[in-house]
PDB file of N, CA, C, O and CB in Angstrom:
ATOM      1  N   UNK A   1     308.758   4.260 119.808  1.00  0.00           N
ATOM      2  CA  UNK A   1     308.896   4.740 121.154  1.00  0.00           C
ATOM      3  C   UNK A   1     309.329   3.572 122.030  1.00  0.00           C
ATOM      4  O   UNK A   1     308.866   2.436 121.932  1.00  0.00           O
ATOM      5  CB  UNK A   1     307.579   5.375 121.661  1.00  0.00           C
ATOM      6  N   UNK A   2     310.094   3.890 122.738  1.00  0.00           N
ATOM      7  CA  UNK A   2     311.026   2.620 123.563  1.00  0.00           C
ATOM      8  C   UNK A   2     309.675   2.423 124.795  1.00  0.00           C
ATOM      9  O   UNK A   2     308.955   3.220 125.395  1.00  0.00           O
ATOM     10  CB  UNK A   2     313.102   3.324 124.472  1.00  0.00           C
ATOM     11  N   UNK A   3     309.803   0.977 124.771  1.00  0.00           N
ATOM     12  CA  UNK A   3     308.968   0.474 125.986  1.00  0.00           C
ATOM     13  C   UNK A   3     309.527   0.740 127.533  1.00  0.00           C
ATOM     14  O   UNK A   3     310.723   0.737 127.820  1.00  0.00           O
ATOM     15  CB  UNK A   3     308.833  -1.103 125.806  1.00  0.00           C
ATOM     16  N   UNK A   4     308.573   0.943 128.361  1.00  0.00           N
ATOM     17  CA  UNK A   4     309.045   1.647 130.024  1.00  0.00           C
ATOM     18  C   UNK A   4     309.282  -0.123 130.499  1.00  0.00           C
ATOM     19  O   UNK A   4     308.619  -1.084 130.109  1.00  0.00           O
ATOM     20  CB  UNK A   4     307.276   2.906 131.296  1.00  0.00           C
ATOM     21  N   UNK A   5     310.530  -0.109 131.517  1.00  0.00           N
ATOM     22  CA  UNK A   5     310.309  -0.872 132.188  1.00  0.00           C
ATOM     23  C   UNK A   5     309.804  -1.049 133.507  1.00  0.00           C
ATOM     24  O   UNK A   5     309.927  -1.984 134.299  1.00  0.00           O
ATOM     25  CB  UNK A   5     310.974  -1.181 132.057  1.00  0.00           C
ATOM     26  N   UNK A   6     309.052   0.334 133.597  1.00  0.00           N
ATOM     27  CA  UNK A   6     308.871   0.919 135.144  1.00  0.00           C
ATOM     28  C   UNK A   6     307.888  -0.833 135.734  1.00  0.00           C
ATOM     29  O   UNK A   6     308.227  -1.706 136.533  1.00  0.00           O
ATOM     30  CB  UNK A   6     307.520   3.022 135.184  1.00  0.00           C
ATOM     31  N   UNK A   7     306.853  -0.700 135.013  1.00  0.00           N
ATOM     32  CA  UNK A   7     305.902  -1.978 135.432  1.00  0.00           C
ATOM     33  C   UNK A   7     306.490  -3.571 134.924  1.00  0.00           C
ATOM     34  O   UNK A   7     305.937  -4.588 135.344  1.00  0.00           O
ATOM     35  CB  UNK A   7     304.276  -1.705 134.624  1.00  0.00           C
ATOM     36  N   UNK A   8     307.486  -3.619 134.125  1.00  0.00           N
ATOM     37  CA  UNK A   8     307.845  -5.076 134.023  1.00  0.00           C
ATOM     38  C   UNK A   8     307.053  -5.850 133.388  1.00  0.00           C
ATOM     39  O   UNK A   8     307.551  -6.537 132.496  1.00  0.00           O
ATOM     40  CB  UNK A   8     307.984  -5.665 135.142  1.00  0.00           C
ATOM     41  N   UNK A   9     305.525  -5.966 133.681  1.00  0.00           N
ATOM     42  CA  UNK A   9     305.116  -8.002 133.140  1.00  0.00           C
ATOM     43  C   UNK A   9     305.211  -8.108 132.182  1.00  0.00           C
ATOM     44  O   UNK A   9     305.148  -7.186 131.368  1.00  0.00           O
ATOM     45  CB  UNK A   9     303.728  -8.843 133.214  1.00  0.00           C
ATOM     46  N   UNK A  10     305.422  -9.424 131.902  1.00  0.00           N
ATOM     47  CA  UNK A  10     305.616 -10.183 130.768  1.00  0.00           C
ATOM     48  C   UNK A  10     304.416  -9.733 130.036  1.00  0.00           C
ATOM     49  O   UNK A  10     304.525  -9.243 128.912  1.00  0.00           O
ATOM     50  CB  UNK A  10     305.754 -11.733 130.998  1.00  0.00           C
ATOM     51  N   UNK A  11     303.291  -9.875 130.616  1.00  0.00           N
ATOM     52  CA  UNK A  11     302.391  -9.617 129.726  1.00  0.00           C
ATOM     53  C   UNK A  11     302.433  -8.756 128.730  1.00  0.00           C
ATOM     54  O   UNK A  11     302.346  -8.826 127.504  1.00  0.00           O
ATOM     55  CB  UNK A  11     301.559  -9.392 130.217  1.00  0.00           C
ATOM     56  N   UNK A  12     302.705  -7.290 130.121  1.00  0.00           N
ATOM     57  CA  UNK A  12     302.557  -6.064 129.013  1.00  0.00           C
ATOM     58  C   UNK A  12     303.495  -5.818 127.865  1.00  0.00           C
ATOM     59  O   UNK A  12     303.244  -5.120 126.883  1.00  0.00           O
ATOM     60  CB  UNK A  12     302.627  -4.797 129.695  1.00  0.00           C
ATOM     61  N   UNK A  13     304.529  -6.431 128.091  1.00  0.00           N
ATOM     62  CA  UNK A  13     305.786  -6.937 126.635  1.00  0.00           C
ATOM     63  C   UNK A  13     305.284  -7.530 125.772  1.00  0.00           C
ATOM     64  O   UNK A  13     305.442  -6.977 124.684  1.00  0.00           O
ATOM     65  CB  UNK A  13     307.020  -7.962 126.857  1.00  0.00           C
ATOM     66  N   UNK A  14     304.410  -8.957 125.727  1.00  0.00           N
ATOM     67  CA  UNK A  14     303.750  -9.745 124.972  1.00  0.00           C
ATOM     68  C   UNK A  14     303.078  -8.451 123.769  1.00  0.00           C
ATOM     69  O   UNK A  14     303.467  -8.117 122.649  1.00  0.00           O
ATOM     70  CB  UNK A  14     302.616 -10.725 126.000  1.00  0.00           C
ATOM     71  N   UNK A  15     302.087  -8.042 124.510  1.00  0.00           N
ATOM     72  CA  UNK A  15     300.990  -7.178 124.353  1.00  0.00           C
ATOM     73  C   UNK A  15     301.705  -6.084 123.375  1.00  0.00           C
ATOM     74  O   UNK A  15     301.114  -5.978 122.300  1.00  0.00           O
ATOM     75  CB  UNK A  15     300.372  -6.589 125.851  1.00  0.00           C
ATOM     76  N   UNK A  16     302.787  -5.295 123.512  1.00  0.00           N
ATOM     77  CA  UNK A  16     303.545  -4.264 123.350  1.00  0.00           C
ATOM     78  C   UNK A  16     304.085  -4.775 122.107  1.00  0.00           C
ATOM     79  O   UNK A  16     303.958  -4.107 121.081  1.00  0.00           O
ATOM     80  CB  UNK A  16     304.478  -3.901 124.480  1.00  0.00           C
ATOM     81  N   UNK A  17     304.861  -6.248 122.094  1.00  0.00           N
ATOM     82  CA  UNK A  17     305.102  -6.711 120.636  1.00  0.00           C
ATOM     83  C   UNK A  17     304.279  -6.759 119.523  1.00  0.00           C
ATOM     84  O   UNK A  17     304.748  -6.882 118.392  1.00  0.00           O
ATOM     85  CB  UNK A  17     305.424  -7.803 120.638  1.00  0.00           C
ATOM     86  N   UNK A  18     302.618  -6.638 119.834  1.00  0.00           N
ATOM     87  CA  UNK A  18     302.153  -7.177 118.722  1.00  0.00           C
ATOM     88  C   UNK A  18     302.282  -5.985 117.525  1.00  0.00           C
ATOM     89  O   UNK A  18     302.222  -6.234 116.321  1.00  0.00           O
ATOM     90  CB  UNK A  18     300.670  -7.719 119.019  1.00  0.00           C
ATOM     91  N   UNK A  19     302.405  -5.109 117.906  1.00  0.00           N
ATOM     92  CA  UNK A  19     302.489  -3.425 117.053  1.00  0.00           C
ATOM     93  C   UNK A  19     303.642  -2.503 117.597  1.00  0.00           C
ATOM     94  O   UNK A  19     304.052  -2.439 118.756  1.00  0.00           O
ATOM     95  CB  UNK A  19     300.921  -2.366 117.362  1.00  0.00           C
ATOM     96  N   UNK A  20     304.027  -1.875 116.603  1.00  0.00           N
ATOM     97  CA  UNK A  20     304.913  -1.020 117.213  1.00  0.00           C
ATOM     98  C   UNK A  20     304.403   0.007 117.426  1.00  0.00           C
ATOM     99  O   UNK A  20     305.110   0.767 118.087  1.00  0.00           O
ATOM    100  CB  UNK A  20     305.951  -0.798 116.661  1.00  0.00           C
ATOM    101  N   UNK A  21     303.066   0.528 117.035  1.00  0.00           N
ATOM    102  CA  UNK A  21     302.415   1.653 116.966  1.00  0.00           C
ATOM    103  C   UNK A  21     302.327   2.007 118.667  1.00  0.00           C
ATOM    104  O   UNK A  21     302.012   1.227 119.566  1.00  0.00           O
ATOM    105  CB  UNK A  21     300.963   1.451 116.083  1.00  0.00           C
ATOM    106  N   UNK A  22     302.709   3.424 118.773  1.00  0.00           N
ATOM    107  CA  UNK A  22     302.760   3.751 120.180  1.00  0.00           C
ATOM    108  C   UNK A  22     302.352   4.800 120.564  1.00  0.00           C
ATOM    109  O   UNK A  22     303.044   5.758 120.909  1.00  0.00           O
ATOM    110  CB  UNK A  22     303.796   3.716 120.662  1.00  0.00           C
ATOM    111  N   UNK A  23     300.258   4.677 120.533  1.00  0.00           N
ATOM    112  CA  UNK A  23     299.740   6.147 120.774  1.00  0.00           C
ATOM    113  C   UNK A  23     298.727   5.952 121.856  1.00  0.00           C
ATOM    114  O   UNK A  23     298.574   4.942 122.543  1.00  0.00           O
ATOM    115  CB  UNK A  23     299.039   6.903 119.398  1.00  0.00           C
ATOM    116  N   UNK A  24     297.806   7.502 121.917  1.00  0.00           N
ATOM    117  CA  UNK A  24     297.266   7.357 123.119  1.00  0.00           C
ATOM    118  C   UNK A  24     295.969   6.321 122.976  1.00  0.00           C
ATOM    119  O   UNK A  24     295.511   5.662 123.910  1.00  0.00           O
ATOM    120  CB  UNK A  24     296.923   8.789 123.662  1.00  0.00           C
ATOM    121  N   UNK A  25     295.437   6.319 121.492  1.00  0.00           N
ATOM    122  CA  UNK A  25     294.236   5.526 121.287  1.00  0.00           C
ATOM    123  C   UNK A  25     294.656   4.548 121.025  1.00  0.00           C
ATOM    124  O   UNK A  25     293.690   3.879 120.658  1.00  0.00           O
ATOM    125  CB  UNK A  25     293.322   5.837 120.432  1.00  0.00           C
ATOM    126  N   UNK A  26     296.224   3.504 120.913  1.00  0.00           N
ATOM    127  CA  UNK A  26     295.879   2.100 121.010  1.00  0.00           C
ATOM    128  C   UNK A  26     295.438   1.336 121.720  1.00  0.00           C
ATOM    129  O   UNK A  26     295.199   1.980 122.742  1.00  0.00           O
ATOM    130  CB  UNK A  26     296.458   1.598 120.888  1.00  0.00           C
ATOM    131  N   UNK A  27     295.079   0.070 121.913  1.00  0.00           N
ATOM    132  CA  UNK A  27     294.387  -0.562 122.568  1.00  0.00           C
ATOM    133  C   UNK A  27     295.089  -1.228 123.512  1.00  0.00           C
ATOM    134  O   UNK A  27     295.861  -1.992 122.933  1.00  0.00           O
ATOM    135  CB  UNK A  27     293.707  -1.208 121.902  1.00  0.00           C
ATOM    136  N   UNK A  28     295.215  -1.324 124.921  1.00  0.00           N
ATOM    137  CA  UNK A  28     296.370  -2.207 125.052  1.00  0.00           C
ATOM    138  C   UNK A  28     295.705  -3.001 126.491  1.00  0.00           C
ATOM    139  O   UNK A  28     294.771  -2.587 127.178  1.00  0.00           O
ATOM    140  CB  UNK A  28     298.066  -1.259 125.224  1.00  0.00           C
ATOM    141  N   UNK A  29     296.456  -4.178 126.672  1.00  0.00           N
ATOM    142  CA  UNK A  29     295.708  -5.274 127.969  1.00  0.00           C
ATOM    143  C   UNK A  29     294.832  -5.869 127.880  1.00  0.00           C
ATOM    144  O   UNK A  29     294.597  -6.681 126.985  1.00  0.00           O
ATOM    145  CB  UNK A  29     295.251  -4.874 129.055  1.00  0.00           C
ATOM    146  N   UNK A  30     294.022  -5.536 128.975  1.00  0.00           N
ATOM    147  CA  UNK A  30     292.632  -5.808 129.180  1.00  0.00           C
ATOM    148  C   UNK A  30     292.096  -5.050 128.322  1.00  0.00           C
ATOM    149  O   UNK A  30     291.307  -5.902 127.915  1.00  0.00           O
ATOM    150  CB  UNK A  30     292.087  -5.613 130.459  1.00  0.00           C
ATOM    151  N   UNK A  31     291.885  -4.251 127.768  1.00  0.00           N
ATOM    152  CA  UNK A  31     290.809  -3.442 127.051  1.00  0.00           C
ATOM    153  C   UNK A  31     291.081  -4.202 125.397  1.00  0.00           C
ATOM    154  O   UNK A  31     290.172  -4.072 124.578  1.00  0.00           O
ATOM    155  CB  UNK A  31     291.148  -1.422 127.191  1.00  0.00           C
ATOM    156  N   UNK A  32     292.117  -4.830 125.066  1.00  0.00           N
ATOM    157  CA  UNK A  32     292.254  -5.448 123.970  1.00  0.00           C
ATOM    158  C   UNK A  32     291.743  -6.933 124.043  1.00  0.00           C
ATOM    159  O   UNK A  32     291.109  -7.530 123.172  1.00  0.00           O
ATOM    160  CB  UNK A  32     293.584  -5.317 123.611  1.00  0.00           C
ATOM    161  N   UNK A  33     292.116  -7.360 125.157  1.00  0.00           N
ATOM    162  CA  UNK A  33     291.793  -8.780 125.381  1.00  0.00           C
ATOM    163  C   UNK A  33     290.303  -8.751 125.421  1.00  0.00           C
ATOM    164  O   UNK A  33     289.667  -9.682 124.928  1.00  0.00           O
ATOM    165  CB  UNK A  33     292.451  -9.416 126.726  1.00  0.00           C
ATOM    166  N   UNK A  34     289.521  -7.404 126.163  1.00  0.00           N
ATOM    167  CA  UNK A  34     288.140  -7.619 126.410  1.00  0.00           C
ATOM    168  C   UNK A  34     287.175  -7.340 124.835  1.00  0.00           C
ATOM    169  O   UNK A  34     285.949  -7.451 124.845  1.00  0.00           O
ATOM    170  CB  UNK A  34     287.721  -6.485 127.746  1.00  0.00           C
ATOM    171  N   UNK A  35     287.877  -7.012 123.681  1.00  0.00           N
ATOM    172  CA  UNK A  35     287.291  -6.509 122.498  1.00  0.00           C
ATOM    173  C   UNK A  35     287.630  -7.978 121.919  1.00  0.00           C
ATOM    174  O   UNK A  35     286.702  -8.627 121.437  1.00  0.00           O
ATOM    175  CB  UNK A  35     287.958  -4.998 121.738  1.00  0.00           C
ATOM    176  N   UNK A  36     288.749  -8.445 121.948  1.00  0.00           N
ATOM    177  CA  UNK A  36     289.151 -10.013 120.953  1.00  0.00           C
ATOM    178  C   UNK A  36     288.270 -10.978 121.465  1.00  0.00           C
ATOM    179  O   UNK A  36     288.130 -11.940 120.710  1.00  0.00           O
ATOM    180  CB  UNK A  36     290.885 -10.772 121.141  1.00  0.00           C
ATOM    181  N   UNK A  37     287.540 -11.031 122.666  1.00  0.00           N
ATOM    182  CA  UNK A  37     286.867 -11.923 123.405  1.00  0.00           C
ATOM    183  C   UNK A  37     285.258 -11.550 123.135  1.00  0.00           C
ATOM    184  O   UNK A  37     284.358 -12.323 122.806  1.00  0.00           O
ATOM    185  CB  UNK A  37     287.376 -11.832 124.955  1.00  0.00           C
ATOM    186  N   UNK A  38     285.209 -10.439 123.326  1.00  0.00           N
ATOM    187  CA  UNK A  38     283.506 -10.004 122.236  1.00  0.00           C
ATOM    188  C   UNK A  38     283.657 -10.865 120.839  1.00  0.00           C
ATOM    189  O   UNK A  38     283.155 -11.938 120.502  1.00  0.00           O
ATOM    190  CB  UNK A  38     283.358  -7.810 121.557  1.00  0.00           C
ATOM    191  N   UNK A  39     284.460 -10.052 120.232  1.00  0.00           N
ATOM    192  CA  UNK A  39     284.705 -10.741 119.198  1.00  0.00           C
ATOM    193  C   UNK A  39     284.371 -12.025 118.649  1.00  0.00           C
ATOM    194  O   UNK A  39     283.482 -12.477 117.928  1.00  0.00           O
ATOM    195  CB  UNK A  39     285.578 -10.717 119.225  1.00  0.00           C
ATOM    196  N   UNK A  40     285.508 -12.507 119.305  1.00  0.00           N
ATOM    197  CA  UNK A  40     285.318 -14.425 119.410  1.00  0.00           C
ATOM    198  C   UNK A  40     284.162 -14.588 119.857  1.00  0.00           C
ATOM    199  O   UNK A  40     283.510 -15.300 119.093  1.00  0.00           O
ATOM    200  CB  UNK A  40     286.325 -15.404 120.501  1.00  0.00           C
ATOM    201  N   UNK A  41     283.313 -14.095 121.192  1.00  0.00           N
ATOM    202  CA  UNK A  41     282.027 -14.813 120.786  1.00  0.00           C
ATOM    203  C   UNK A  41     281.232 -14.810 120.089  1.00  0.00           C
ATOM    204  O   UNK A  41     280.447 -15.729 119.855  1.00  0.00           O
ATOM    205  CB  UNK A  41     281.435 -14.888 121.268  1.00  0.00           C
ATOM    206  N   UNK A  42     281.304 -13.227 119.371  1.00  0.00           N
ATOM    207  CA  UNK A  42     279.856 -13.114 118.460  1.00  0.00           C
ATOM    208  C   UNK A  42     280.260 -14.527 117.185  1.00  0.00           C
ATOM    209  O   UNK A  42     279.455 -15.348 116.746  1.00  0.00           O
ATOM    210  CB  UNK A  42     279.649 -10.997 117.467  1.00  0.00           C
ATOM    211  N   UNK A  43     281.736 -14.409 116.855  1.00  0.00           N
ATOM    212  CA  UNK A  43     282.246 -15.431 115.824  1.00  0.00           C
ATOM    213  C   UNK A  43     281.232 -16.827 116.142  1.00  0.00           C
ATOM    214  O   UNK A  43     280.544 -17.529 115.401  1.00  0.00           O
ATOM    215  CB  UNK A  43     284.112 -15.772 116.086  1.00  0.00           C
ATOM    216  N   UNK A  44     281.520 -16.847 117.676  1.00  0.00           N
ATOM    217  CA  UNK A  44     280.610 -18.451 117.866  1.00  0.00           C
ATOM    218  C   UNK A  44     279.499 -18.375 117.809  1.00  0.00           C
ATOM    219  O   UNK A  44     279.035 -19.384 117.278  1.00  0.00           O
ATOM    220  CB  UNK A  44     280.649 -19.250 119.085  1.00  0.00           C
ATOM    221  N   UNK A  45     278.423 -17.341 118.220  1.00  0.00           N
ATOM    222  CA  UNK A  45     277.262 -17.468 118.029  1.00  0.00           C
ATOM    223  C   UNK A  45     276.714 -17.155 116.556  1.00  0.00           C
ATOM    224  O   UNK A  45     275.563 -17.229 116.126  1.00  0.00           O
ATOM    225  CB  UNK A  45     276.755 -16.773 118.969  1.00  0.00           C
ATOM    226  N   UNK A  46     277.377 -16.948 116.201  1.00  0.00           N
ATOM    227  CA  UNK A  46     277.074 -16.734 114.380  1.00  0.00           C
ATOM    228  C   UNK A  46     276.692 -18.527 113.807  1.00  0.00           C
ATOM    229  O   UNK A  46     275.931 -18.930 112.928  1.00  0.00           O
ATOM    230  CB  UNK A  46     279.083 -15.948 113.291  1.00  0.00           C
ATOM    231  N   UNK A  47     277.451 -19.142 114.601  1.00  0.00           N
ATOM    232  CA  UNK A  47     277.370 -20.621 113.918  1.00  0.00           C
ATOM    233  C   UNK A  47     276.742 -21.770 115.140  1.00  0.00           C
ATOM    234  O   UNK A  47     276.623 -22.992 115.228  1.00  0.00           O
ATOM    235  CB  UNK A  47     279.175 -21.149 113.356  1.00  0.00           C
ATOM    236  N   UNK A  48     276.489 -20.767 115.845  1.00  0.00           N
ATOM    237  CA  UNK A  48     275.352 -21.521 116.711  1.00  0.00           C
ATOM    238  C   UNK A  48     276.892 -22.505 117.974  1.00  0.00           C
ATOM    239  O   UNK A  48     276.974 -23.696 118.274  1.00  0.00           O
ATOM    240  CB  UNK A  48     273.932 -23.031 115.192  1.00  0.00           C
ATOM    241  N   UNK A  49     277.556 -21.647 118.257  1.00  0.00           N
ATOM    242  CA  UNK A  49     278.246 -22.503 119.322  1.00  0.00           C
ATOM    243  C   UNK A  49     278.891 -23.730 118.935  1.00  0.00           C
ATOM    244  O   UNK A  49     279.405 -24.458 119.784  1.00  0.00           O
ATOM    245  CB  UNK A  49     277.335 -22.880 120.309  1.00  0.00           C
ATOM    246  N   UNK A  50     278.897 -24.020 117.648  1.00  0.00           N
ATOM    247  CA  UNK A  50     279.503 -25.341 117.292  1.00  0.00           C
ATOM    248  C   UNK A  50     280.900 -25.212 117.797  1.00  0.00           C
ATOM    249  O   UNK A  50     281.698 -24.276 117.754  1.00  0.00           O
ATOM    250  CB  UNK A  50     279.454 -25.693 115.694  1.00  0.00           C
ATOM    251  N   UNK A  51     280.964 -26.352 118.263  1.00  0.00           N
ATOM    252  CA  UNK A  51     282.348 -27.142 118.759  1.00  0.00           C
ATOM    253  C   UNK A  51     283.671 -26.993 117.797  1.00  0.00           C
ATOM    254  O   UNK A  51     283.222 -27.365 116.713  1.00  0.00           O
ATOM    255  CB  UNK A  51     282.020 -28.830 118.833  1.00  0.00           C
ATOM    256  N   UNK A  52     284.813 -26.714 117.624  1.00  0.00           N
ATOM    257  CA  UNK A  52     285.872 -27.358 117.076  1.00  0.00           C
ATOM    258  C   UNK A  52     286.303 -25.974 116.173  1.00  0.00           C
ATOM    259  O   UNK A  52     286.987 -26.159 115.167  1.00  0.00           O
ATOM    260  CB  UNK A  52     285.459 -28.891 116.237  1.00  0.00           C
ATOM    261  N   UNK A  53     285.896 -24.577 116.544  1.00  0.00           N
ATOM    262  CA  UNK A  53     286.429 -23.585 116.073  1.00  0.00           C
ATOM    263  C   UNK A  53     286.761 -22.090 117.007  1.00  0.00           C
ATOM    264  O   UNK A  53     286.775 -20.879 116.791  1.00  0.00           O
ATOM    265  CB  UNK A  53     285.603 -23.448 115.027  1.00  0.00           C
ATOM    266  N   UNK A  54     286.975 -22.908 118.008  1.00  0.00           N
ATOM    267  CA  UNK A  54     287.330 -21.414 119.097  1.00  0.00           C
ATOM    268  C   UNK A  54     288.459 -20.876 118.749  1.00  0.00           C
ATOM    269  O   UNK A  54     288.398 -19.646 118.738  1.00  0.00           O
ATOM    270  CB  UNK A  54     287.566 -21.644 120.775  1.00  0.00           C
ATOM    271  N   UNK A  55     289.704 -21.416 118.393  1.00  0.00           N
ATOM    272  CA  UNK A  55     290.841 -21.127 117.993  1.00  0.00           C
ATOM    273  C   UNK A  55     291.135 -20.487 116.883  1.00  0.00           C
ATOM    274  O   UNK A  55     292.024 -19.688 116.589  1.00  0.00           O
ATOM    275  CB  UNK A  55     291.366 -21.975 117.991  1.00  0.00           C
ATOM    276  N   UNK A  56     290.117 -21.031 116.221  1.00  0.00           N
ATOM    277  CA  UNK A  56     289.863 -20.051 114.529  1.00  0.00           C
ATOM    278  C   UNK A  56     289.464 -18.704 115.199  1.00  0.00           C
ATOM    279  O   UNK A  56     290.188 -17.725 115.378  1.00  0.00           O
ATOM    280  CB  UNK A  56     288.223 -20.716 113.177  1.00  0.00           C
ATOM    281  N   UNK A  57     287.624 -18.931 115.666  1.00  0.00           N
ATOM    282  CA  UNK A  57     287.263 -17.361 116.080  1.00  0.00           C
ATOM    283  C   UNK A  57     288.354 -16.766 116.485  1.00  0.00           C
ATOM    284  O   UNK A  57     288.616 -15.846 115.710  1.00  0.00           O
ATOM    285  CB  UNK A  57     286.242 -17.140 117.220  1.00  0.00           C
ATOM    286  N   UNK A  58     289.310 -16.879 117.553  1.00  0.00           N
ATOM    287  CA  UNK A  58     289.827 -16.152 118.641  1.00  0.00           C
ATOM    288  C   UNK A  58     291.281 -15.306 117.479  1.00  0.00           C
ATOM    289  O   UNK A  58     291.453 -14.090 117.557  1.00  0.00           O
ATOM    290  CB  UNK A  58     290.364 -17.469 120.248  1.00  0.00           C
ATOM    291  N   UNK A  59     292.040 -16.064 116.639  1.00  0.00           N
ATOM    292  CA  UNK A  59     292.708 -15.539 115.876  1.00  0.00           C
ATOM    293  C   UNK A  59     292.374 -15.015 114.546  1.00  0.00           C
ATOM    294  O   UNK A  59     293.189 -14.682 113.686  1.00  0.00           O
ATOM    295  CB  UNK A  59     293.443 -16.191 115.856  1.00  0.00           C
ATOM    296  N   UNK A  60     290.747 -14.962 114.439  1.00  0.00           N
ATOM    297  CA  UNK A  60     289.998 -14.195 113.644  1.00  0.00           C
ATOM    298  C   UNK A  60     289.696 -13.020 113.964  1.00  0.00           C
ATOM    299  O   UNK A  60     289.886 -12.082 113.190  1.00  0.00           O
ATOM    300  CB  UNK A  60     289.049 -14.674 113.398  1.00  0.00           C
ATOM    301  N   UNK A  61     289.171 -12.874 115.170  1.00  0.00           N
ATOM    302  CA  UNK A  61     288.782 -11.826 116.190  1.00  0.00           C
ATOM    303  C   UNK A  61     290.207 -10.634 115.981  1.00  0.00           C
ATOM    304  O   UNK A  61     290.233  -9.625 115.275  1.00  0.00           O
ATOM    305  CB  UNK A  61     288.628 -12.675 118.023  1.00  0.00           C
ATOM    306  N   UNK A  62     291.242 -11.171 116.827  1.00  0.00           N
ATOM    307  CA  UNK A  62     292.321 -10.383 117.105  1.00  0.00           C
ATOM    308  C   UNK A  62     293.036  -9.930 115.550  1.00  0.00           C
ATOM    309  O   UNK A  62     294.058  -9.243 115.529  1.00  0.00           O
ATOM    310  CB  UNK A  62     293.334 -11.274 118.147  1.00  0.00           C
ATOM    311  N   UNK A  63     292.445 -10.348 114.435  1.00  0.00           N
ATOM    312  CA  UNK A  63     293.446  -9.814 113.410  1.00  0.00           C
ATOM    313  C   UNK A  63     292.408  -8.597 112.984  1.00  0.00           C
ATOM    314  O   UNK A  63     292.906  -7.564 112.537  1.00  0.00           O
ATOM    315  CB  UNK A  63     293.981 -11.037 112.025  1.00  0.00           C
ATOM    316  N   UNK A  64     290.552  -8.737 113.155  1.00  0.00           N
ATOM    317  CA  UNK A  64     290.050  -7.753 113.070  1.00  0.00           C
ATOM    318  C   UNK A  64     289.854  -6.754 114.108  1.00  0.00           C
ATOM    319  O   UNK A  64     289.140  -5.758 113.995  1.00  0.00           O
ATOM    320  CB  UNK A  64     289.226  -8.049 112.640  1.00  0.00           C
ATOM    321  N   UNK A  65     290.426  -7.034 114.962  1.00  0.00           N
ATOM    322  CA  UNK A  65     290.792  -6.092 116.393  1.00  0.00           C
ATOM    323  C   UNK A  65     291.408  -5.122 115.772  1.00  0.00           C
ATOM    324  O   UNK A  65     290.897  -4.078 115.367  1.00  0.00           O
ATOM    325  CB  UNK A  65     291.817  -6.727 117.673  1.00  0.00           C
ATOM    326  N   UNK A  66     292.901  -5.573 115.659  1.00  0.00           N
ATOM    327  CA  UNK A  66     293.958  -5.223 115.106  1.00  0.00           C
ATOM    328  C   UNK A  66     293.815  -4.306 113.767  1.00  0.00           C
ATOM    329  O   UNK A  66     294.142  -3.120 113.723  1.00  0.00           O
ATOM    330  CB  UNK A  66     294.613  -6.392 114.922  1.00  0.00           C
ATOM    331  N   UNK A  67     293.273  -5.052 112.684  1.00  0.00           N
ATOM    332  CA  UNK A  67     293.044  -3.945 111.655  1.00  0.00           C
ATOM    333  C   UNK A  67     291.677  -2.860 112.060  1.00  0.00           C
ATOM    334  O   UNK A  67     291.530  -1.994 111.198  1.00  0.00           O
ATOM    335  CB  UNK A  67     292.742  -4.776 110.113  1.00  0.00           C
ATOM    336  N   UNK A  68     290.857  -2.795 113.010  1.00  0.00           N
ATOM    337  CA  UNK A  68     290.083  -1.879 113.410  1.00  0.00           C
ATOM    338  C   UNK A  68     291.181  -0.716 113.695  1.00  0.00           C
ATOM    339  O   UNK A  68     291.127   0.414 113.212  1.00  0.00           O
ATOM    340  CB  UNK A  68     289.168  -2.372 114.594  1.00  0.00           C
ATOM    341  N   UNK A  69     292.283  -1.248 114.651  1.00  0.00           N
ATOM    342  CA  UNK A  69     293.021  -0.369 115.644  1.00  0.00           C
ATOM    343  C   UNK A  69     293.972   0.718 114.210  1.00  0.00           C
ATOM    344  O   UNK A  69     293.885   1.881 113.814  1.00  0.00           O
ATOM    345  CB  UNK A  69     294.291  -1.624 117.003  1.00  0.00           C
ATOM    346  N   UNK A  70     294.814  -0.493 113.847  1.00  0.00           N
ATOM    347  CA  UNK A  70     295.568   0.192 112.542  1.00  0.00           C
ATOM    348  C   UNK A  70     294.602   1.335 111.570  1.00  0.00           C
ATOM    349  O   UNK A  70     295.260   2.309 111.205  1.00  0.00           O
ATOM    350  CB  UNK A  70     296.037  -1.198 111.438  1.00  0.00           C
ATOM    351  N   UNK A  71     293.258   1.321 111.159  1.00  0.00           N
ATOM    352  CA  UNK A  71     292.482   1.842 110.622  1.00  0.00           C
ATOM    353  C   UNK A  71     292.620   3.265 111.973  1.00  0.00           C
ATOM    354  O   UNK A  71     293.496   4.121 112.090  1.00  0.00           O
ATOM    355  CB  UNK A  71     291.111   0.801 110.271  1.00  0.00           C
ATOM    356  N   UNK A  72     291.763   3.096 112.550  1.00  0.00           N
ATOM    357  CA  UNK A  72     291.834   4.061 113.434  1.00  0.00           C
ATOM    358  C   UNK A  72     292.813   4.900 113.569  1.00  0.00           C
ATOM    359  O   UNK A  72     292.575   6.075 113.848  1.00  0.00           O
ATOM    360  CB  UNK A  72     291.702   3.657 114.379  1.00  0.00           C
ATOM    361  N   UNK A  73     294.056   4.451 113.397  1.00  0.00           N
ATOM    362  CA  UNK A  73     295.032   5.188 113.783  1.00  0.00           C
ATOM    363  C   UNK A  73     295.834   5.753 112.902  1.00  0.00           C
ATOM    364  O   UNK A  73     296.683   6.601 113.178  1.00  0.00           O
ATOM    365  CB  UNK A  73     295.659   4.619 114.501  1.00  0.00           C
ATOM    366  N   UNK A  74     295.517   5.160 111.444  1.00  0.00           N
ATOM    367  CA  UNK A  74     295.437   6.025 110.133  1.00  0.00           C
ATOM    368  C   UNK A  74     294.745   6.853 110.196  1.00  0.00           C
ATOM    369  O   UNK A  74     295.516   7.810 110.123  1.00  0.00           O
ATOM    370  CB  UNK A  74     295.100   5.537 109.045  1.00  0.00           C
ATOM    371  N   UNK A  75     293.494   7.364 110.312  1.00  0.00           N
ATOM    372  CA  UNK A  75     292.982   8.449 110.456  1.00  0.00           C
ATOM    373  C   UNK A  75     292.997   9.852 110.826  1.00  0.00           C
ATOM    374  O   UNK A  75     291.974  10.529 110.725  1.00  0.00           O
ATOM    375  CB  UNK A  75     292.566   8.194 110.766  1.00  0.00           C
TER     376      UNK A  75
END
């Protein structure tokens, strides 16, 4: 499904690239950013806040975001 340019931001393009999947239950923006960011923290508090792996959690988080969403939307 072709992307609207009615609203423009960059963001929502960013966001729009990561899947081509284009339904009413994907996740998209803030409501994705606010699940990858749960995510990532529970990742840190699992190991007690240690230093020197936010970047891991955060692209750990978003690939199980992501396969939550893909799952879901197999269904």
């Amino acid at each position: 499904m072709p992307l609207s340019k009615s609203k423009g931001s960059s963001a929502s393009k960013e966001k729009a690239s990561i899947s081509d999947l284009k339904t009413e239950t994907e996740l998209q923006g803030e409501d994705f950013y606010q699940m990858v960011s749960e995510a990532a923290y529970y990742r840190a508090e699992k190991r007690n806040f240690a230093s020197g792996h936010e970047m891991e959690d955060w692209i750990e988080a978003e690939a199980e975001i992501l396969d939550l969403q893909k799952e879901n939307l197999a269904a």
